[in-house]
N, CA and C atoms as a LAMMPS dump frame, in Angstrom:
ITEM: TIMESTEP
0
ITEM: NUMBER OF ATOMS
345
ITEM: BOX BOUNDS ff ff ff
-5.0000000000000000e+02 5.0000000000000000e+02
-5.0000000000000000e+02 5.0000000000000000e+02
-5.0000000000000000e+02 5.0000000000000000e+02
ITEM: ATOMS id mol type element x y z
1 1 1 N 177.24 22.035 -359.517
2 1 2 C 178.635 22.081 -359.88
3 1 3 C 179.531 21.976 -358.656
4 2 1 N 179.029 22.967 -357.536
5 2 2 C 180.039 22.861 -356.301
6 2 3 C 179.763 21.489 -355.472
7 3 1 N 178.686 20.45 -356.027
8 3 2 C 178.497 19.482 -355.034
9 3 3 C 179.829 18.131 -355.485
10 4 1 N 180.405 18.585 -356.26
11 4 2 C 181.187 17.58 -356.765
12 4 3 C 182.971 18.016 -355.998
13 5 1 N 183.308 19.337 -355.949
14 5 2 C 184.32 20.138 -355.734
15 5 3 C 184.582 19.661 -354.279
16 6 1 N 185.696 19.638 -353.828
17 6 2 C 186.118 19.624 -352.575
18 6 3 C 185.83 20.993 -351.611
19 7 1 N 185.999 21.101 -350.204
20 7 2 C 185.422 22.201 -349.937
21 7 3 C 187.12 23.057 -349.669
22 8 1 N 187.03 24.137 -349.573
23 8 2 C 188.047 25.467 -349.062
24 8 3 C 188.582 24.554 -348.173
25 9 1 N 190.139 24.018 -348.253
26 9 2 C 191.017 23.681 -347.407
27 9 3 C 191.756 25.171 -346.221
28 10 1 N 190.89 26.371 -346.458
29 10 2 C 191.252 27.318 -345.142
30 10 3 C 190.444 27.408 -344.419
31 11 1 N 189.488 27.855 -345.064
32 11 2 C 188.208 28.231 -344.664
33 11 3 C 186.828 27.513 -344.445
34 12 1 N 186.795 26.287 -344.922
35 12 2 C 185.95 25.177 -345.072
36 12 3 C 184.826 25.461 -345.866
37 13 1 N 184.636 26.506 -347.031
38 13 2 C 183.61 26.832 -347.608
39 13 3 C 183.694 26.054 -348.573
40 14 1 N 182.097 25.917 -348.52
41 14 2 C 181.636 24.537 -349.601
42 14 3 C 181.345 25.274 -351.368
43 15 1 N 181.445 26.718 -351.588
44 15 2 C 181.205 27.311 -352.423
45 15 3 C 182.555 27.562 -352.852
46 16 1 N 183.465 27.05 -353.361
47 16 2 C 184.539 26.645 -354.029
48 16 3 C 183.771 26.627 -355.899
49 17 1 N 184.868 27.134 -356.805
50 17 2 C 185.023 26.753 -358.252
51 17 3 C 186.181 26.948 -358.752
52 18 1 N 185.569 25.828 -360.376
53 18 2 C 187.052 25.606 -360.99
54 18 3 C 187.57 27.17 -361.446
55 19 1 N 188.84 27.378 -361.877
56 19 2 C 189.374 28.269 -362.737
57 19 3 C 190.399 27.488 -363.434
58 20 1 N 190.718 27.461 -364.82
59 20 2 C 191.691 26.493 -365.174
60 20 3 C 192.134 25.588 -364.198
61 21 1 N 193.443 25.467 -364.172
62 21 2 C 194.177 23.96 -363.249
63 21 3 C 193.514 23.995 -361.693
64 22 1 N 193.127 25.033 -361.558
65 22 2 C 193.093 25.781 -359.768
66 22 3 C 191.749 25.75 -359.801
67 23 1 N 191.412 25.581 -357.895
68 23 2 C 190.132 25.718 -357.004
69 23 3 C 190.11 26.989 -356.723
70 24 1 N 189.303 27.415 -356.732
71 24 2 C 188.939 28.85 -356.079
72 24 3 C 187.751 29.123 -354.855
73 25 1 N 188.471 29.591 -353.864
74 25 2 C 187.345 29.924 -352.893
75 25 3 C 186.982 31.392 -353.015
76 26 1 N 186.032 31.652 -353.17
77 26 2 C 185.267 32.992 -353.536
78 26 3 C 184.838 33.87 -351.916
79 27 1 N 184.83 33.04 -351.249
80 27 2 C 185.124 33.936 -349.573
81 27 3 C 186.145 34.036 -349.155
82 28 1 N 187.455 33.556 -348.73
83 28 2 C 188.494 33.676 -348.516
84 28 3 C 189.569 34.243 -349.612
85 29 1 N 189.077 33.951 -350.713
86 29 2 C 190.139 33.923 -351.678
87 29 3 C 191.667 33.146 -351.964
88 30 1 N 191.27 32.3 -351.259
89 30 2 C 192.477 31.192 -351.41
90 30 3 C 192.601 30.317 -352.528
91 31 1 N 193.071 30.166 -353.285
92 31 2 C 193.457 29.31 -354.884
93 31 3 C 194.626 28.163 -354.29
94 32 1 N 194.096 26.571 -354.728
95 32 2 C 194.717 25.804 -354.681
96 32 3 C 194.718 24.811 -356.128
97 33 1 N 195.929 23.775 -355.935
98 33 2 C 195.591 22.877 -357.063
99 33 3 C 195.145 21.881 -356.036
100 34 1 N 193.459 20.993 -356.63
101 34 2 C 192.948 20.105 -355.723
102 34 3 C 194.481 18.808 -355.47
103 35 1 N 195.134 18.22 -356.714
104 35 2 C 195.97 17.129 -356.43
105 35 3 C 196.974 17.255 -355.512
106 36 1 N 197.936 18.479 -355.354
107 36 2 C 198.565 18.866 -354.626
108 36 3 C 198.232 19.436 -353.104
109 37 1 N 197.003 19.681 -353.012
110 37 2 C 196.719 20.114 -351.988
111 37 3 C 195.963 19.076 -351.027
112 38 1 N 195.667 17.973 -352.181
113 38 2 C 194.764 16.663 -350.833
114 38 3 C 196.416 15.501 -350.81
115 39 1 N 197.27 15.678 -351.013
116 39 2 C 198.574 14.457 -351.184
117 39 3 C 199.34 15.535 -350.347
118 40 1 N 199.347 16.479 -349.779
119 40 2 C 200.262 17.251 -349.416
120 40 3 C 199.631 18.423 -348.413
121 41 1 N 199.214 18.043 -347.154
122 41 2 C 199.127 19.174 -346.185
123 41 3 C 200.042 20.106 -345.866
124 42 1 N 200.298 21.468 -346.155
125 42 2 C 201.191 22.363 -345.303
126 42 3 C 201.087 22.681 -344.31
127 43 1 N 202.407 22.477 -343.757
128 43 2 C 202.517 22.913 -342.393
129 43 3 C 202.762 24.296 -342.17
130 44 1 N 201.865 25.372 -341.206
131 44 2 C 201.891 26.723 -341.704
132 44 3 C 203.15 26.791 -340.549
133 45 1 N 204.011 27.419 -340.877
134 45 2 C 205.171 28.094 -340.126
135 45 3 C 205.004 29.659 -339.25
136 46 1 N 205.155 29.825 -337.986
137 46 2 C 204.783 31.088 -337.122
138 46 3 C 206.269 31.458 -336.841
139 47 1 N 205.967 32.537 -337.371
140 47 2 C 207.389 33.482 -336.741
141 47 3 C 207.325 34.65 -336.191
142 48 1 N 208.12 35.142 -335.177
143 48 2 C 207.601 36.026 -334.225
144 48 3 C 207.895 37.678 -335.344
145 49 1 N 208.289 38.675 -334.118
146 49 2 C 208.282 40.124 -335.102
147 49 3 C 209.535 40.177 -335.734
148 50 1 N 210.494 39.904 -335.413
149 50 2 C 212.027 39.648 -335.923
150 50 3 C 212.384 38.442 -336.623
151 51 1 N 211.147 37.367 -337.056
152 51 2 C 211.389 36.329 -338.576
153 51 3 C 211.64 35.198 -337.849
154 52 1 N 212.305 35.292 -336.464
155 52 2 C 212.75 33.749 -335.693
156 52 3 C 211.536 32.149 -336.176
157 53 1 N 211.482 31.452 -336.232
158 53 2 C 210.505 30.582 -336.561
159 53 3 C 210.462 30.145 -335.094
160 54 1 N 208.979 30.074 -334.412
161 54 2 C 208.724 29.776 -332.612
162 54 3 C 208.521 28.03 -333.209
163 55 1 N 208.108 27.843 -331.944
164 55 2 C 208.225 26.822 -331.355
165 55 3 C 207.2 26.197 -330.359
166 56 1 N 206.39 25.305 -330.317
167 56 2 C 205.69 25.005 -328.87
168 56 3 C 206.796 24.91 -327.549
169 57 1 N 206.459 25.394 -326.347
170 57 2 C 207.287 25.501 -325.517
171 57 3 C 208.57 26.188 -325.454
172 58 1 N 208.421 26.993 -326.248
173 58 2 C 209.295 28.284 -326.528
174 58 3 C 209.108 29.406 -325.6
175 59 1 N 210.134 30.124 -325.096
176 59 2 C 210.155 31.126 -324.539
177 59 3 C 210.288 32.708 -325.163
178 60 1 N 209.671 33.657 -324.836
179 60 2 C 209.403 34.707 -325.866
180 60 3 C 209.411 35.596 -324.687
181 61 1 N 209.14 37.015 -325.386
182 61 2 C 209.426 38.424 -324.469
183 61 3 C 208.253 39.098 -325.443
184 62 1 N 207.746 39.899 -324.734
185 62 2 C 206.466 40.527 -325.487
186 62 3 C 207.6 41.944 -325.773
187 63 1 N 207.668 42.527 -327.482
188 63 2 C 208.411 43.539 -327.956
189 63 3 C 207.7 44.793 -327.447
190 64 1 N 206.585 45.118 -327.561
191 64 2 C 206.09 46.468 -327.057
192 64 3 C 205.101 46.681 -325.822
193 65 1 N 204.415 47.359 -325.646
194 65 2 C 203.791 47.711 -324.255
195 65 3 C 202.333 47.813 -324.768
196 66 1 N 201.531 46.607 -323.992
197 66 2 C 200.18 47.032 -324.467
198 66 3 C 198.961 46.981 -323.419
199 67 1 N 198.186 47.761 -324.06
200 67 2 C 197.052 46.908 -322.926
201 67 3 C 196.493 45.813 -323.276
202 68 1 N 195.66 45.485 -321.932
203 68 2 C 195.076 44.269 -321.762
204 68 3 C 193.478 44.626 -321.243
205 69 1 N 192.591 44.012 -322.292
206 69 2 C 191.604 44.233 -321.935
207 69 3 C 190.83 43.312 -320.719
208 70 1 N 190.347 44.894 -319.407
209 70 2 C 189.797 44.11 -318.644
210 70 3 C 191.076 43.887 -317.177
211 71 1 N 192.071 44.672 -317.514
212 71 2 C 193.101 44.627 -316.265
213 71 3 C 193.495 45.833 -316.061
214 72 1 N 193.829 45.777 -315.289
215 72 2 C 194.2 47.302 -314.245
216 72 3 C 195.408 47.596 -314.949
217 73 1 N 196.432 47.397 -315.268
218 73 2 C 198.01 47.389 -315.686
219 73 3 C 197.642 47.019 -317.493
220 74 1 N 198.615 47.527 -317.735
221 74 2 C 199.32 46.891 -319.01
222 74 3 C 200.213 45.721 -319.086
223 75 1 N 200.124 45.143 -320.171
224 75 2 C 201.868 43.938 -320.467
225 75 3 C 202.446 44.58 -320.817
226 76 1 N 203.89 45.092 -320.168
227 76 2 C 204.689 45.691 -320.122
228 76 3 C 205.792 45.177 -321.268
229 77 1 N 206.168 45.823 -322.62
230 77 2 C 207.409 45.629 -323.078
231 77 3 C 208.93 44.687 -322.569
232 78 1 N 209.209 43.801 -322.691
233 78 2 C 210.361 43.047 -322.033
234 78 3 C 210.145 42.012 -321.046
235 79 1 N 208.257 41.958 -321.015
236 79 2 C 207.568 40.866 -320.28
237 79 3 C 208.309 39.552 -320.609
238 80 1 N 208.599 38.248 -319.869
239 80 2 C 208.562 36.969 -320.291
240 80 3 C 207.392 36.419 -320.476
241 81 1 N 207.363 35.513 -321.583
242 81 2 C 206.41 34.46 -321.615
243 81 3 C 206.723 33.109 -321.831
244 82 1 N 206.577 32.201 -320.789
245 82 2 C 207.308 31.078 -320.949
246 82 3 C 206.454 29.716 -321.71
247 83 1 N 207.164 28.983 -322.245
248 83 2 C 205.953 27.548 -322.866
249 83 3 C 204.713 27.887 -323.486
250 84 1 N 205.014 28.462 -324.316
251 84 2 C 204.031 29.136 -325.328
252 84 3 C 203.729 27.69 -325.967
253 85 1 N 202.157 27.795 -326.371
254 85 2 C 201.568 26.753 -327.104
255 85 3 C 201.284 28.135 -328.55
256 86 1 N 201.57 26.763 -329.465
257 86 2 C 201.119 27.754 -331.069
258 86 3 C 199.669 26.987 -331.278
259 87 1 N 198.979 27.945 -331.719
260 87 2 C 197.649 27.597 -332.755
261 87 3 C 197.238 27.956 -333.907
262 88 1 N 198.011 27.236 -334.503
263 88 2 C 197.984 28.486 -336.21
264 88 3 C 196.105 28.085 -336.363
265 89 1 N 195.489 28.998 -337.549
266 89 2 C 194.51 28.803 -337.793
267 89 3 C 193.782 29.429 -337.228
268 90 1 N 193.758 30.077 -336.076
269 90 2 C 193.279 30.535 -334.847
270 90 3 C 192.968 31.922 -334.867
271 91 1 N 193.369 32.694 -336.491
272 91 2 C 193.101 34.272 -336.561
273 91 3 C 194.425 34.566 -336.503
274 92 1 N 194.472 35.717 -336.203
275 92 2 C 195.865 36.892 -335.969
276 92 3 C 195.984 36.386 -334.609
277 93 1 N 195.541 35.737 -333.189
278 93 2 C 196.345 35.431 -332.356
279 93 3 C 196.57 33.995 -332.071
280 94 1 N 197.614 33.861 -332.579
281 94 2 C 198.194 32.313 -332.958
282 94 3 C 199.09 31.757 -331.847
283 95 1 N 199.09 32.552 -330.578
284 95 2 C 199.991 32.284 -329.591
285 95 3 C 199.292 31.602 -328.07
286 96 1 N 198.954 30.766 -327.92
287 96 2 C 198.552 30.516 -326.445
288 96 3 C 199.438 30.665 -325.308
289 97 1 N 199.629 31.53 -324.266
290 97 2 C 200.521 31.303 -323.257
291 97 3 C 199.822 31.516 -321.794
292 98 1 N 200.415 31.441 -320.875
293 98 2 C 199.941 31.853 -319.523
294 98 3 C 201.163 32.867 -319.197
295 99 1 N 200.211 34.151 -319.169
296 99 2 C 201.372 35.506 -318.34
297 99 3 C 201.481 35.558 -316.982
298 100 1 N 202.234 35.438 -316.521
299 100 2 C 202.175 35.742 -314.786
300 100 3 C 201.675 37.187 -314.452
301 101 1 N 200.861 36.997 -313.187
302 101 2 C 199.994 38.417 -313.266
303 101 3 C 198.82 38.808 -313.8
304 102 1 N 198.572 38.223 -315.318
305 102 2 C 197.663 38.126 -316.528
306 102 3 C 197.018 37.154 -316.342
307 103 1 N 197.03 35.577 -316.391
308 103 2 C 196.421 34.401 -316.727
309 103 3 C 196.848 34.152 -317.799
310 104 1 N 195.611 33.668 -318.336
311 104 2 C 195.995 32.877 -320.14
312 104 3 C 195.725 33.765 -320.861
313 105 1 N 196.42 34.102 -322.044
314 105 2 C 196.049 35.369 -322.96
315 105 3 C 196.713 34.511 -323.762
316 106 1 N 195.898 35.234 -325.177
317 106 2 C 195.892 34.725 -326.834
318 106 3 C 196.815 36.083 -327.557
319 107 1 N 198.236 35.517 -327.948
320 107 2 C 198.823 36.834 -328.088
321 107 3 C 199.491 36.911 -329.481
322 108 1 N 199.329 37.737 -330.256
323 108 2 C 199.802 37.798 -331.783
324 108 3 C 201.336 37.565 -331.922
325 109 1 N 201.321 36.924 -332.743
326 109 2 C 203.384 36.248 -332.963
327 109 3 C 204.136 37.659 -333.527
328 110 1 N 203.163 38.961 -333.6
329 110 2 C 203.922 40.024 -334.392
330 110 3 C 204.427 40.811 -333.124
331 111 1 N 204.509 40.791 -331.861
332 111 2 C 204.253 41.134 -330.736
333 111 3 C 205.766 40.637 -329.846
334 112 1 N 205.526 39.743 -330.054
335 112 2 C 206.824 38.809 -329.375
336 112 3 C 208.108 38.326 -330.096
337 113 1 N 208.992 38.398 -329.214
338 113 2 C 210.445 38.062 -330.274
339 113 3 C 210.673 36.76 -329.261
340 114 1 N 211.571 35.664 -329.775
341 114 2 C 212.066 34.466 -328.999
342 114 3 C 213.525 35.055 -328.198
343 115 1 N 213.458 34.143 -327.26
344 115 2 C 214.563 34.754 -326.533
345 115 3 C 215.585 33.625 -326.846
């Protein structure tokens, strides 16, 4: 039955079934309609902790104070982060940037506000 079904457009699982009009992925739990969903890719939208919609090459400020695993210091609250690359898809950290001080760190969009 599932060799005919398209696979999980989130998750790529090939164990997808029908339910009336809708696909169902049974690991993720994501429900799509197959016609609408192969004629029509969404574009997932990232917005930081205050709703702003980011941007690639966007500039951001990290909102709270955290650690960093594996460094002597913390990222300090009111940090800059400049030219942020987005990676939706990527889990809960959907943010690529380079911190000064830090290197490259993968940093959650719930974290950072745009400046």
């Amino acid at each position: 039955m599932s060799d005919s079904l398209p696979p999980c457009p989130k998750c790529s699982s090939e164990y997808t079934y029908e339910l009336d009009a809708l696909l169902v992925c049974p690991e993720c739990a994501h429900e799509w309609n197959a016609e609408t969903e192969e004629s029509e890719p969404t574009e997932t939208v990232i917005k930081d902790a205050v709703g702003n919609v980011l941007q690639d090459g966007d500039t951001v400020s990290i909102t709270k104070t955290m650690k960093v695993k594996g460094a002597q210091s913390a990222l300090k609250a009111g940090t800059k982060v400049r030219n942020i690359r987005l990676e939706p898809g990527s889990g809960d950290h959907d943010i690529a940037a380079k911190v000064d001080g830090f290197g490259h760190m993968e940093l959650k969009s719930s974290i950072v506000k745009k400046i």
